[in-house]
mmCIF file of the N, C-alpha and C atoms, coordinates in Angstrom:
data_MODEL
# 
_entry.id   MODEL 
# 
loop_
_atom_site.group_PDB 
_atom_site.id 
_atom_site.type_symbol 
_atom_site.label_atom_id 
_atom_site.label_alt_id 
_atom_site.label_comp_id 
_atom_site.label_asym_id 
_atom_site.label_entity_id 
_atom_site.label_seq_id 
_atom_site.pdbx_PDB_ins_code 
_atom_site.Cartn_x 
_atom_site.Cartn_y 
_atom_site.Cartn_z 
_atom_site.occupancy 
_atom_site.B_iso_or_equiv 
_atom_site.pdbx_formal_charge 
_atom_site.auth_seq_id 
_atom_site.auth_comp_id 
_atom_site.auth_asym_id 
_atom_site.auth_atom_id 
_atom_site.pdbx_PDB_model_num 
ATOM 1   N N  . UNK A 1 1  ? -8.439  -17.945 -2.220  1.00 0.00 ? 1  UNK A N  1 
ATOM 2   C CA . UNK A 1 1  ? -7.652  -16.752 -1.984  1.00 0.00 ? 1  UNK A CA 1 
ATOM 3   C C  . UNK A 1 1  ? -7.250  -16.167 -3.344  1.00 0.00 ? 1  UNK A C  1 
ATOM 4   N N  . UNK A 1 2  ? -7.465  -15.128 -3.003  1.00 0.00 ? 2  UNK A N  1 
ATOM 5   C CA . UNK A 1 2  ? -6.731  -14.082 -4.815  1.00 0.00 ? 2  UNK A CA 1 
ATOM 6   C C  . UNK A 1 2  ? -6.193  -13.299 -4.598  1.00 0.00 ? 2  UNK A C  1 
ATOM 7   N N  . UNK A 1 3  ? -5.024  -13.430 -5.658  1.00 0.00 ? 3  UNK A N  1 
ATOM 8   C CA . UNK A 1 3  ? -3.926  -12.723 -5.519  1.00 0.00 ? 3  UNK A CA 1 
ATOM 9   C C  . UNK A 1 3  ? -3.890  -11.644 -6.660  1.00 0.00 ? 3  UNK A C  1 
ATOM 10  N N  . UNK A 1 4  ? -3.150  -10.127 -6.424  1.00 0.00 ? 4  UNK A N  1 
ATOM 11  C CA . UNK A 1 4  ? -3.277  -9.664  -7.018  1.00 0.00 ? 4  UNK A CA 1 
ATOM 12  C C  . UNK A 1 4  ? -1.757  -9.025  -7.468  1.00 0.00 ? 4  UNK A C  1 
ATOM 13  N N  . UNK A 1 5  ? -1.833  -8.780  -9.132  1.00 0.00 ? 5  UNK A N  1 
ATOM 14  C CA . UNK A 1 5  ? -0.433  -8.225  -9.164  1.00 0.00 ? 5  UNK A CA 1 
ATOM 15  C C  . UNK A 1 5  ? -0.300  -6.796  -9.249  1.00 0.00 ? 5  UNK A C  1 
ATOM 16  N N  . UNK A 1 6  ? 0.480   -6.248  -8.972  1.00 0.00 ? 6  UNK A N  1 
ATOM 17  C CA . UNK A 1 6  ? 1.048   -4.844  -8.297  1.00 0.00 ? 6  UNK A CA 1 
ATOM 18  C C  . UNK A 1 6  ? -0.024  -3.888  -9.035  1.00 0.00 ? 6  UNK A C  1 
ATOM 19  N N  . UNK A 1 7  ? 0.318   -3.889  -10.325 1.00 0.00 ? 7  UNK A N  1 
ATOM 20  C CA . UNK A 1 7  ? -0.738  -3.457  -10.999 1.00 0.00 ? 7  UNK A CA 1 
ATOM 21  C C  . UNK A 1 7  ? -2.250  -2.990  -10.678 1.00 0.00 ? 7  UNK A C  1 
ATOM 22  N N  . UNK A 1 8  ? -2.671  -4.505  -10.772 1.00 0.00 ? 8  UNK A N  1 
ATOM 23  C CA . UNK A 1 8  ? -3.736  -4.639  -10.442 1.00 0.00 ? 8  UNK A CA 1 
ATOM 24  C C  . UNK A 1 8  ? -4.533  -4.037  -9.130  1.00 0.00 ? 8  UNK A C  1 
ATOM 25  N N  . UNK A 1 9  ? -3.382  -4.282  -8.123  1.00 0.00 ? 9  UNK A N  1 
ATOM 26  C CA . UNK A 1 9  ? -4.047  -3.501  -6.834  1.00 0.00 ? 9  UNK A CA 1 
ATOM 27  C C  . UNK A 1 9  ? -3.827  -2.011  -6.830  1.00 0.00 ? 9  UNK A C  1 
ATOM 28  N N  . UNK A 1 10 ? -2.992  -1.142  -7.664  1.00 0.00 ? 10 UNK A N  1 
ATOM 29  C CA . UNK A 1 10 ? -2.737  0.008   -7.320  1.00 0.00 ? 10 UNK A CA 1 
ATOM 30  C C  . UNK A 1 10 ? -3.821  0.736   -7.751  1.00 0.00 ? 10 UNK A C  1 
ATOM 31  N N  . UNK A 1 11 ? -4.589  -0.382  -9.369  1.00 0.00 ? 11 UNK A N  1 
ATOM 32  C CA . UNK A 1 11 ? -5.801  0.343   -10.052 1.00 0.00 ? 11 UNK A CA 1 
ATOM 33  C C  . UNK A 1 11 ? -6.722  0.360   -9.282  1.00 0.00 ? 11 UNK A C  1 
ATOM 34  N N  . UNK A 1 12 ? -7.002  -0.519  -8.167  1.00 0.00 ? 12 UNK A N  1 
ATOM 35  C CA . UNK A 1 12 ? -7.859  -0.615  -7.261  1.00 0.00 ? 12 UNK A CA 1 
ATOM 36  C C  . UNK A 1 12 ? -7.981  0.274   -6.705  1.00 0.00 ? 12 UNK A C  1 
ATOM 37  N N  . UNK A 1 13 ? -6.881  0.788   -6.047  1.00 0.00 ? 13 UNK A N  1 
ATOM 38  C CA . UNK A 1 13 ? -6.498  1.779   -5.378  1.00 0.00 ? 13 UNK A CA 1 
ATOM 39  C C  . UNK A 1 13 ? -6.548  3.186   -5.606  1.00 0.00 ? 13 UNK A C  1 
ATOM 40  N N  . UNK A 1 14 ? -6.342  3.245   -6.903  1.00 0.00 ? 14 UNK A N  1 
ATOM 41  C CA . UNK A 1 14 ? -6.800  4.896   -7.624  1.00 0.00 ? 14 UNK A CA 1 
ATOM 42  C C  . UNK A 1 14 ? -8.238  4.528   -7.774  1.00 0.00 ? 14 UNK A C  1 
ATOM 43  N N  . UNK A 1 15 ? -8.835  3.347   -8.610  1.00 0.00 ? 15 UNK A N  1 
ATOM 44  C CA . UNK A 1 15 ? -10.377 3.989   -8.676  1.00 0.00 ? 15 UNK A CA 1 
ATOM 45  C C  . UNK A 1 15 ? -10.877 4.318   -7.396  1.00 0.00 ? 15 UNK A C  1 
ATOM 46  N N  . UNK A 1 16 ? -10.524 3.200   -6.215  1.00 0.00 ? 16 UNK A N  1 
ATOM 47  C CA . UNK A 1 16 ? -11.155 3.831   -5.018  1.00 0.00 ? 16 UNK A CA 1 
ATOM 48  C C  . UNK A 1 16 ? -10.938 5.284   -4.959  1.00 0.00 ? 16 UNK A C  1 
ATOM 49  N N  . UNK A 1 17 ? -9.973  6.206   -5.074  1.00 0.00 ? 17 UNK A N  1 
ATOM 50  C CA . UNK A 1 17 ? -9.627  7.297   -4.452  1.00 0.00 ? 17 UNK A CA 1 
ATOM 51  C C  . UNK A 1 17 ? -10.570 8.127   -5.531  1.00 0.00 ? 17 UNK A C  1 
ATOM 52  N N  . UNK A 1 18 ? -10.657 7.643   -6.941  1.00 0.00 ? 18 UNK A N  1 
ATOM 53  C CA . UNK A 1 18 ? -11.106 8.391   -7.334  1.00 0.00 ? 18 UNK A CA 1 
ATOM 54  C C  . UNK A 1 18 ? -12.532 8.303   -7.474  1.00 0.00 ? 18 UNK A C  1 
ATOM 55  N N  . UNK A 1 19 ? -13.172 7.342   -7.147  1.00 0.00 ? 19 UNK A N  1 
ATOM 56  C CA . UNK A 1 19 ? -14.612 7.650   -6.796  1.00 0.00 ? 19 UNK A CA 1 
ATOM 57  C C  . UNK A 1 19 ? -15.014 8.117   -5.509  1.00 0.00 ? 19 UNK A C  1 
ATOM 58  N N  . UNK A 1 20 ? -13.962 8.301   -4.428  1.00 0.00 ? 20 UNK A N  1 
ATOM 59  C CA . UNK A 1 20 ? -14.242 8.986   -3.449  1.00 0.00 ? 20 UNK A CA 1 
ATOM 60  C C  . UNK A 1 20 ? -14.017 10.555  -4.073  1.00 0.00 ? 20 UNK A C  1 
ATOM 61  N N  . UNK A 1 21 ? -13.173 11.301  -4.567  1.00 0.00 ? 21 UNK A N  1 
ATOM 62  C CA . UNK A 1 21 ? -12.695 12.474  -4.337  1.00 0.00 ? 21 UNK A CA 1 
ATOM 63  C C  . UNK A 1 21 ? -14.253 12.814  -5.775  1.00 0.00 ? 21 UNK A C  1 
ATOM 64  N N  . UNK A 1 22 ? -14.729 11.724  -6.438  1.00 0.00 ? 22 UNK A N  1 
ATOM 65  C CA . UNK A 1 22 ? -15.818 11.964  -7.190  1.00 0.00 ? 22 UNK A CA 1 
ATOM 66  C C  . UNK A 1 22 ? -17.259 12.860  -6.134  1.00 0.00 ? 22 UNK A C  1 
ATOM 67  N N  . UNK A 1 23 ? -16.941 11.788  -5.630  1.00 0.00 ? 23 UNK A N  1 
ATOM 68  C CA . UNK A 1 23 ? -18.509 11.720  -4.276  1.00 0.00 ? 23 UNK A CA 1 
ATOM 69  C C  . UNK A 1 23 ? -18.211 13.406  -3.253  1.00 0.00 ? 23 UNK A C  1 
ATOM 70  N N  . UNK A 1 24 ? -17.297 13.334  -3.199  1.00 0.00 ? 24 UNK A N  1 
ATOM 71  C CA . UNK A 1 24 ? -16.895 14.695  -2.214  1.00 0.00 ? 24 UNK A CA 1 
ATOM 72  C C  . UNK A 1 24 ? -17.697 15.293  -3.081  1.00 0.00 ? 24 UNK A C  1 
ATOM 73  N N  . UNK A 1 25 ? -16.767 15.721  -4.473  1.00 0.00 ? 25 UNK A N  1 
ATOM 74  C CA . UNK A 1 25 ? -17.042 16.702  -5.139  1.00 0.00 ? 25 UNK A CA 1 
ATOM 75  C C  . UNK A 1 25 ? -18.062 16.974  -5.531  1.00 0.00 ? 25 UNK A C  1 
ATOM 76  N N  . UNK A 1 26 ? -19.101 16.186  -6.054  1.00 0.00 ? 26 UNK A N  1 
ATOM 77  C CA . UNK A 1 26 ? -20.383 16.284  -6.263  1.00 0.00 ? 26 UNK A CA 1 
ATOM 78  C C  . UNK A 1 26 ? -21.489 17.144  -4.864  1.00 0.00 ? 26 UNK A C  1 
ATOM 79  N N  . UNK A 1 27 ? -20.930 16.543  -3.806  1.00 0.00 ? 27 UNK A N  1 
ATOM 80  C CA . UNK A 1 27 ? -21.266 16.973  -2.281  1.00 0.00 ? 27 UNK A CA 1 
ATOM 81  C C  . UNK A 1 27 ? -21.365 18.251  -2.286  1.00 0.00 ? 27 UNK A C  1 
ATOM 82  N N  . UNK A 1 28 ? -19.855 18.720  -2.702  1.00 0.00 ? 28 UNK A N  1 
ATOM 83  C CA . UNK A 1 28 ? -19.541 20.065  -2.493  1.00 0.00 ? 28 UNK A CA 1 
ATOM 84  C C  . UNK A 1 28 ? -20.492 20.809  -3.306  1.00 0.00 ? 28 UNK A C  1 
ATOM 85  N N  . UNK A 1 29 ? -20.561 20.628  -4.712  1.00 0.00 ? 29 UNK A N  1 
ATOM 86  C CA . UNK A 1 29 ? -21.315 21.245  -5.774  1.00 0.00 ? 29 UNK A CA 1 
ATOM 87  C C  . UNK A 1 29 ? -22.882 21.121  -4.907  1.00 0.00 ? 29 UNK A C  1 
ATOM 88  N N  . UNK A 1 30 ? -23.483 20.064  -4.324  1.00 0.00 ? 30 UNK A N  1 
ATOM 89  C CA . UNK A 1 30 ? -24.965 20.084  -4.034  1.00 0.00 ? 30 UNK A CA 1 
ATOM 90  C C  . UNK A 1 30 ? -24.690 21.245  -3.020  1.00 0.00 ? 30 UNK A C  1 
ATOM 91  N N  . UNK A 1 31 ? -23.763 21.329  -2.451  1.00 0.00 ? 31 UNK A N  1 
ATOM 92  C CA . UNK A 1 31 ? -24.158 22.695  -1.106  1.00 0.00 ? 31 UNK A CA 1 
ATOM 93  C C  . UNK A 1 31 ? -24.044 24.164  -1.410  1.00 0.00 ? 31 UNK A C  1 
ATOM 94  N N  . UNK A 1 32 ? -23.132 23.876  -2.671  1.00 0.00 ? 32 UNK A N  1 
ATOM 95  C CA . UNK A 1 32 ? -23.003 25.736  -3.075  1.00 0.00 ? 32 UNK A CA 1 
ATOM 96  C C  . UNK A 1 32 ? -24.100 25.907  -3.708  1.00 0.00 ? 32 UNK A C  1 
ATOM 97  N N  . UNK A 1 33 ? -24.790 24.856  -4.132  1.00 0.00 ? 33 UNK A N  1 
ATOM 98  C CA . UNK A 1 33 ? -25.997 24.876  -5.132  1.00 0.00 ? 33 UNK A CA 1 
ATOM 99  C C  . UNK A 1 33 ? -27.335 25.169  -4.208  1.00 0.00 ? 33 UNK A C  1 
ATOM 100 N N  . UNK A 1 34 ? -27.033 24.657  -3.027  1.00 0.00 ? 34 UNK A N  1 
ATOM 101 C CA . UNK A 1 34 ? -28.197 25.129  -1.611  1.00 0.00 ? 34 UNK A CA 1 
ATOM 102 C C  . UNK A 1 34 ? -27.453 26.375  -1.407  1.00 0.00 ? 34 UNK A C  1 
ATOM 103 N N  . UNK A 1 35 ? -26.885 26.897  -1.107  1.00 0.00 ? 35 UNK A N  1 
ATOM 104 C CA . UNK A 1 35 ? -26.114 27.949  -0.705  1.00 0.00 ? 35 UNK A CA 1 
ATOM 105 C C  . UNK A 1 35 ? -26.924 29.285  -1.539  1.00 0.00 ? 35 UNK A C  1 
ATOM 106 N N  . UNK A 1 36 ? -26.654 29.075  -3.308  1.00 0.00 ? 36 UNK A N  1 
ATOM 107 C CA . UNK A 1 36 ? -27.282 30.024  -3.634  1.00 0.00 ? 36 UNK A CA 1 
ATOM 108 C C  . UNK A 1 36 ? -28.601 29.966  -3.950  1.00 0.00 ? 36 UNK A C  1 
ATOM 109 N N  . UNK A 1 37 ? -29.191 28.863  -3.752  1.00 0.00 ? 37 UNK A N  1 
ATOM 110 C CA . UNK A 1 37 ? -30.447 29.025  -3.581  1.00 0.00 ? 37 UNK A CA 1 
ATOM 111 C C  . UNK A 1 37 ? -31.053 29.896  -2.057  1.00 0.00 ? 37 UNK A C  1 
ATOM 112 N N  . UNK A 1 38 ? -30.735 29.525  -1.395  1.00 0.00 ? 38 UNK A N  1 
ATOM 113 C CA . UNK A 1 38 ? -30.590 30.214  -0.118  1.00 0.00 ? 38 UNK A CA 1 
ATOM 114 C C  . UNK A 1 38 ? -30.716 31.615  0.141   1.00 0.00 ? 38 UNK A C  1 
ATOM 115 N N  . UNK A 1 39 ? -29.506 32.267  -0.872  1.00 0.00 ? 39 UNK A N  1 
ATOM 116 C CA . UNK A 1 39 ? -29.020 33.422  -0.841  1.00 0.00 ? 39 UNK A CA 1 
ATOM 117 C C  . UNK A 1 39 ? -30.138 33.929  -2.046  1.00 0.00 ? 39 UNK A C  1 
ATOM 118 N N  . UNK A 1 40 ? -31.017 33.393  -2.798  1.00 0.00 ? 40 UNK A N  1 
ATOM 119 C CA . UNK A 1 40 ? -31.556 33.949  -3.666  1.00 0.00 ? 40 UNK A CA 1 
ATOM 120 C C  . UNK A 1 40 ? -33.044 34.519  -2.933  1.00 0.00 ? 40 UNK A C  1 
ATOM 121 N N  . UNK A 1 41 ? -33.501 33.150  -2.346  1.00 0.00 ? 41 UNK A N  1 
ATOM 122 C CA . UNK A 1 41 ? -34.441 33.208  -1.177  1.00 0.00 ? 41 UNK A CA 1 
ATOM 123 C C  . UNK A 1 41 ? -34.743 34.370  -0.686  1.00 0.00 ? 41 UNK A C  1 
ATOM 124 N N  . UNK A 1 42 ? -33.375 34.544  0.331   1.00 0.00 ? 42 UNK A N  1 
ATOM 125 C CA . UNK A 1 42 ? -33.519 35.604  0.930   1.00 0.00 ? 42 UNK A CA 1 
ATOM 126 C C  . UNK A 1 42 ? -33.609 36.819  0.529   1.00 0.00 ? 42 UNK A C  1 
ATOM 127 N N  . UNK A 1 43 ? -33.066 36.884  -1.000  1.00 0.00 ? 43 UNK A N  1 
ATOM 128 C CA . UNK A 1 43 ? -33.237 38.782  -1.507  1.00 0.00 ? 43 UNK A CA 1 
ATOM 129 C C  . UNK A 1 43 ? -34.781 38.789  -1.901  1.00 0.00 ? 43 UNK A C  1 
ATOM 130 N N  . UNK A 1 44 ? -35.542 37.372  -1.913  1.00 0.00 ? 44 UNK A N  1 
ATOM 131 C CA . UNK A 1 44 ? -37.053 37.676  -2.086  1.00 0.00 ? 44 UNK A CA 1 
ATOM 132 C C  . UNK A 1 44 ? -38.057 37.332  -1.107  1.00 0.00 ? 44 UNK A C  1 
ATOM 133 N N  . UNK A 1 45 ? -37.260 37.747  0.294   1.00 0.00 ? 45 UNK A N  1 
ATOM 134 C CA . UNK A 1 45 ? -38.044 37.785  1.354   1.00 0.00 ? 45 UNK A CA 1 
ATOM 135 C C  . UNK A 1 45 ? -38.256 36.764  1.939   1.00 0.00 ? 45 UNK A C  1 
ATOM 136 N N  . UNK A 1 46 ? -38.120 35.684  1.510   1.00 0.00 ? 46 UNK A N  1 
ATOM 137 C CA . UNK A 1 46 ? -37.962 34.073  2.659   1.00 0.00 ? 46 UNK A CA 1 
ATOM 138 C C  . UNK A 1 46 ? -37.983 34.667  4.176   1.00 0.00 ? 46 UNK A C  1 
ATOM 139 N N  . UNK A 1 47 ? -38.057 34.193  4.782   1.00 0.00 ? 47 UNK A N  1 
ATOM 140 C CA . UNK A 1 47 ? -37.823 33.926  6.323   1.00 0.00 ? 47 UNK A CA 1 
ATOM 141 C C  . UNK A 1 47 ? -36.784 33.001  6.433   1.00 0.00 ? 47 UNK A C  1 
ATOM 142 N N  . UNK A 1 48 ? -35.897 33.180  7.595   1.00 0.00 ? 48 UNK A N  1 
ATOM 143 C CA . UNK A 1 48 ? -34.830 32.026  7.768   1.00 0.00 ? 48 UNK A CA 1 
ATOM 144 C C  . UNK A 1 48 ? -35.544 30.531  7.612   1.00 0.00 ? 48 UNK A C  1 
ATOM 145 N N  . UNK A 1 49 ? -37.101 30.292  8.650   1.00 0.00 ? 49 UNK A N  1 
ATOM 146 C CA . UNK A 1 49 ? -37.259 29.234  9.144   1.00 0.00 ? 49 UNK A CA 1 
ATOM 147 C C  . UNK A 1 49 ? -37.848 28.612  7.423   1.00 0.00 ? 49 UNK A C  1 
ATOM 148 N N  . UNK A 1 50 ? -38.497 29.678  6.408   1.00 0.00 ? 50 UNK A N  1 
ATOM 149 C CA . UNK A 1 50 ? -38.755 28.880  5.308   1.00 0.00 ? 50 UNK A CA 1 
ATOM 150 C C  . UNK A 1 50 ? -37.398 28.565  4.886   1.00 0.00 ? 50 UNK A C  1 
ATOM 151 N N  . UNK A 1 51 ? -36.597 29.000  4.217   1.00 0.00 ? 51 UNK A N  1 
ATOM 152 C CA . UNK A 1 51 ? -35.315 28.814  3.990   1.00 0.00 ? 51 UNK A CA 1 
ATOM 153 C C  . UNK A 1 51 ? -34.574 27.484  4.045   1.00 0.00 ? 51 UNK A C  1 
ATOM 154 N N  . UNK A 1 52 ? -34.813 27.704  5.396   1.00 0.00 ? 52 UNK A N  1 
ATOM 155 C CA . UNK A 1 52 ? -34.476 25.957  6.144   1.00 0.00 ? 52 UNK A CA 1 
ATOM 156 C C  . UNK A 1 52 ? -35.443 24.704  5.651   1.00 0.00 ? 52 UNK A C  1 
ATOM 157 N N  . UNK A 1 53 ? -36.022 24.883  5.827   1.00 0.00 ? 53 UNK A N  1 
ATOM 158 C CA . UNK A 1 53 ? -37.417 24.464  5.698   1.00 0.00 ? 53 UNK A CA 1 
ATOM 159 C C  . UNK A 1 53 ? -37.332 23.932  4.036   1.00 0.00 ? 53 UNK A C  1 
ATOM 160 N N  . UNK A 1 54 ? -36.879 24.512  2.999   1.00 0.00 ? 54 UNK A N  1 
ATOM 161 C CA . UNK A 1 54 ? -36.886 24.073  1.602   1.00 0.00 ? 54 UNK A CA 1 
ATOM 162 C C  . UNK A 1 54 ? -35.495 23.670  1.497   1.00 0.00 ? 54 UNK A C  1 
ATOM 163 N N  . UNK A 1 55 ? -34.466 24.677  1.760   1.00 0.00 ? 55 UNK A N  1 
ATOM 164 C CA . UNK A 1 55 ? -32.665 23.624  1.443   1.00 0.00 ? 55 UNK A CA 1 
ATOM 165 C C  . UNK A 1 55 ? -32.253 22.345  2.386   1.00 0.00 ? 55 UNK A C  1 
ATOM 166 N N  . UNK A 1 56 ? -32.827 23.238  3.759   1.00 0.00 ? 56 UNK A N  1 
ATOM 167 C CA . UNK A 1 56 ? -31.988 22.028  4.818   1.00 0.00 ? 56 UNK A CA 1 
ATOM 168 C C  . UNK A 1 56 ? -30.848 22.395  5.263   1.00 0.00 ? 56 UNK A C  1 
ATOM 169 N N  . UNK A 1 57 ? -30.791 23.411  4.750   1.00 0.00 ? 57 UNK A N  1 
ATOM 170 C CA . UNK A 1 57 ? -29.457 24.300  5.673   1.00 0.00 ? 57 UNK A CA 1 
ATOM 171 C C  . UNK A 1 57 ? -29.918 24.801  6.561   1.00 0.00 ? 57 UNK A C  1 
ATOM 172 N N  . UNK A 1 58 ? -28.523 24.748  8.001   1.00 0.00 ? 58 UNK A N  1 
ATOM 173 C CA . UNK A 1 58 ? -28.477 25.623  8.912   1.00 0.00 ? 58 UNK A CA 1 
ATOM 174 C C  . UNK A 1 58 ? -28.254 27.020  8.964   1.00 0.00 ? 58 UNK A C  1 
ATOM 175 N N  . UNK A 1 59 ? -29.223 27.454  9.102   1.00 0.00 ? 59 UNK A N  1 
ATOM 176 C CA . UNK A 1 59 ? -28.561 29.013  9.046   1.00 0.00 ? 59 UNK A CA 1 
ATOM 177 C C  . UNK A 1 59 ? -27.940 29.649  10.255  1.00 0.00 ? 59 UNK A C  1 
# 
């Protein structure tokens, strides 16, 4: 069994949070990054279904 002192678990506790709020964020950045690819697509004539078809977004 291991014990941890106060310290120790709270650091636990922020890196967790902060490699989660890491992982979101990166998430977020990959979709605005499909987003304007998307939106670029379309001012050069894509079709929705290509569109989809290369980001993986729903349109």
């Amino acid at each position: 069994m291991q014990v941890f002192t106060q310290e120790q678990a709270m650091e636990m506790v922020l890196t967790e949070e902060y490699n989660k709020g890491r992982e979101e964020g990166r998430e977020e950045g990959m979709e605005k990054g499909k987003l304007s690819i998307a939106e670029t697509m379309k001012k050069m004539g894509y079709s929705l279904d290509e569109i989809y078809k290369i980001t993986g977004l729903m349109l």
